[in-house]
N, C-alpha and C positions, 0 to 999 in steps of 0.2 A: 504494500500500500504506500503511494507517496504519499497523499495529506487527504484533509476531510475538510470542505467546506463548509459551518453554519446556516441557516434560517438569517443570519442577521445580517448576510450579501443580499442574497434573492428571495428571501419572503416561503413563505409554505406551497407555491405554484411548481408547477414545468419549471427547469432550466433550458436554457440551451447555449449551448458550449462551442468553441474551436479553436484548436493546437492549432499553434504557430507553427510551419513547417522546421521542423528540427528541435522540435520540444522545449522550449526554453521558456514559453509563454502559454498562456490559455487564458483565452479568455471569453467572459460567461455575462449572461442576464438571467437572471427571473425573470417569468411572466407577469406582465403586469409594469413591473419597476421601472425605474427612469434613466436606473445609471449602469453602466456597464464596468466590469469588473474586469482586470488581470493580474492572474497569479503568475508567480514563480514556481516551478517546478519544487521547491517545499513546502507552497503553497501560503508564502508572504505577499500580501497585496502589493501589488508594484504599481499602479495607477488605477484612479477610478473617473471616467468617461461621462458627465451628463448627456442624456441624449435630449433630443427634442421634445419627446412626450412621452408619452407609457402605453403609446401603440405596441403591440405582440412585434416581438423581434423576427419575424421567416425567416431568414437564415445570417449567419455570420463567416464572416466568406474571405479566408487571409490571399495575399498573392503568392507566388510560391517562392518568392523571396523572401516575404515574412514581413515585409515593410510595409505593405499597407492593408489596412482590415476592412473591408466592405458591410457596412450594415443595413439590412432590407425591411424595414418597419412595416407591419399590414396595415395596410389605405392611407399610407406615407405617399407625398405627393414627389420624394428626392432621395436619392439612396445617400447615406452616409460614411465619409472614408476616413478612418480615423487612425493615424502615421505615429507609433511609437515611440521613434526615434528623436519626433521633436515635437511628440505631446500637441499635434495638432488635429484638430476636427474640421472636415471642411464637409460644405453641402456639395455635392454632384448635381444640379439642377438642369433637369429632363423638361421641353417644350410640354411632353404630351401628361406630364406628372401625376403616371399611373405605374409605377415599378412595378413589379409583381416576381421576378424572378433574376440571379444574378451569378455568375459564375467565370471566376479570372481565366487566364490561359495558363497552361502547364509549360508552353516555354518561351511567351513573351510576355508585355507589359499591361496586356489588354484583359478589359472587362467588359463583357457581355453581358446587357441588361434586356430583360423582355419585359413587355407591356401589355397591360388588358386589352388594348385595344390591336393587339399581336404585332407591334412594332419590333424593334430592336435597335439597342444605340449599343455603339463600340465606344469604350474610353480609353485613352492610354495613358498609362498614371505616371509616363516619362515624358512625353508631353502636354499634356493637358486637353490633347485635339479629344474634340465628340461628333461622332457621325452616327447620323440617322439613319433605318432603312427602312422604308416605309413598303406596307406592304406584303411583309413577308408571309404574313399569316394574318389571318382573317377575324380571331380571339384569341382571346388570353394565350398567354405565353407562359408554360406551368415546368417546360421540366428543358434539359439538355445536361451537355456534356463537350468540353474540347477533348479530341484527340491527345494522347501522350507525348507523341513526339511531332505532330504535325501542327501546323496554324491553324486549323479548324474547326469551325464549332457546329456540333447537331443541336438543335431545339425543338421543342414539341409543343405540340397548342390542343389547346380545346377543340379545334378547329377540322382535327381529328389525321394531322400531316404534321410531316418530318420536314424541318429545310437542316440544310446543310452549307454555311458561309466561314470564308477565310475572312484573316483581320482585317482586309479591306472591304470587308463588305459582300463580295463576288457568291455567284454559287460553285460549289464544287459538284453538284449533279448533274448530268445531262437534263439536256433540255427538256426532254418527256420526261425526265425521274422528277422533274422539280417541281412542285415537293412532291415528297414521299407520300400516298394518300393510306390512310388504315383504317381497318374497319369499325375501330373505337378507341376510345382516347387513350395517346400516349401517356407513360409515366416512366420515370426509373432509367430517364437513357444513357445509357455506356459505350466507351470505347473497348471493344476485348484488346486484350494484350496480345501480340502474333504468337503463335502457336507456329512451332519448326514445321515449314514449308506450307502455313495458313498463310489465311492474308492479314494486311496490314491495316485495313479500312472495313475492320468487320464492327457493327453496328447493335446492340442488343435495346431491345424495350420492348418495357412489359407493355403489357395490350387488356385496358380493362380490368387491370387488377389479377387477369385469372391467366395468361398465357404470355408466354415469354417470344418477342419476335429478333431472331437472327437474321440479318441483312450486311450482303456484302454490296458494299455500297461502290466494285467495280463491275456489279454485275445485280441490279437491283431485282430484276425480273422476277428471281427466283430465291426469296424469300426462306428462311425454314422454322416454322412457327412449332414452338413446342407448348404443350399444354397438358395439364395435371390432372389427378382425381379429385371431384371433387368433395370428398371427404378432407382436403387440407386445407381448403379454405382459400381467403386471399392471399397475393404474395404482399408480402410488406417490404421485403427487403432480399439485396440478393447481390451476390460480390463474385469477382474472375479470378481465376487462383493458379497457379501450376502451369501444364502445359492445356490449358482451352478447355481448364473445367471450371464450370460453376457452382456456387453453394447457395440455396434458394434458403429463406423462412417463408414460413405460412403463418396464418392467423390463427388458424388452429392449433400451432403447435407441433408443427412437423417443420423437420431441415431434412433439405436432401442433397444429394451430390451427384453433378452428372457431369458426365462429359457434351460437349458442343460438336464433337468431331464423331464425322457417319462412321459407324462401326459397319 
């Protein structure tokens, strides 16, 4: 056990939490509460964050440098980015000031922001530029994922479609792929890791809560949708491991373990 947090940070609610890449920080809210917390890995408070209001935190979201922290407030009209190093909080101020979803890149400077009303803005927290792209989806913008080693980011919407944009904005689908149409709303979406002589640009989201879709996104056509008994209930949650296996929970109480690769 490293340390145990009190009631007297975040109150008797939900937390919700996120490690600093390379463990040296974490930092947390209660629901409900106004201030944002970070500890030290002994779990000595090292600063404490007023936020704006005691809107519900949706996610807390570091870059993977560790230098800047993204905070996403529900029915926040501006995401907020709040820089360790020199104890600053700045507002990111959005034209259409409906955030709803947000997620850095894994190997640049960029943050990808979606919007209710299915926009997306790029920001780049090296230079300050923000780009709109209007269009991209039709509703809400509820889930994605950048690639590991690529510029790329998947997003997913109410709207019941995948797009797929580089930092600049671009699509990386062909023109018939774009967007990606599904039969019910995406959630949960991942880049898998390449699997020795898989491919690189393989695609996973759940579908609906109940069915897990595989898409190789150099070859969309052909789709490989897997789906469960339903004695396990919903998936809630679900991670890429090894060489191109999966490990799913359910709602009810079942983990399973499968491979991604046709036997």
């Amino acid at each position: 056990k490293l340390f145990t947090v009190g009631p007297q940070y975040h109150g008797h609610g939900s937390v919700i939490f996120a490690w600093q890449p390379g463990g040296s920080l974490i930092a947390s809210v209660g629901e409900g509460q106004r201030n944002l917390f970070l500890f030290d890995r002994r779990g000595a408070q090292v600063d404490e964050v007023p936020l704006k209001s005691t809107a519900r935190v949706a996610q807390l979201e570091w870059d993977r440098d560790g230098e800047v922290l993204a905070v996403l407030q529900q029915g926040e009209q501006n995401v907020l980015l709040w820089r360790p190093a020199e104890r600053k909080l700045e507002v990111l101020e959005m034209n259409s000031k409906d955030p709803t979803w947000v997620s850095w890149s894994r190997t640049g400077a960029h943050l990808m922001i979606g919007t209710a009303r299915g926009n997306l803005l790029i920001y780049n927290k090296r230079t300050t530029k923000k780009q709109t792209l209007m269009g991209k989806h039709t509703k809400r913008v509820t889930c994605g994922a950048w690639h590991h080693s690529e510029s790329i980011c998947a997003c997913g919407s109410e709207d019941r479609t995948i797009t797929v944009s580089n930092e600049e904005g671009d699509t990386e689908l062909k023109s018939g792929d774009d967007p990606l149409r599904l039969k019910n709303e995406p959630s949960m979406v991942q880049f898998a890791r390449p699997h020795s002589g898989g491919t690189d640009r393989l695609l996973s989201i759940v579908i609906g809560e109940a069915s897990l879709l595989l898409c190789d996104l150099r070859n969309t056509a052909k789709p490989t949708e897997l789906s469960f008994q339903v004695k396990y209930g919903a998936i809630k949650s679900y991670s890429w491991f090894g060489d191109s296996f999966l490990v799913i929970g359910f709602s009810l109480g079942y983990v399973i373990i499968i491979s991604s690769q046709p036997q």
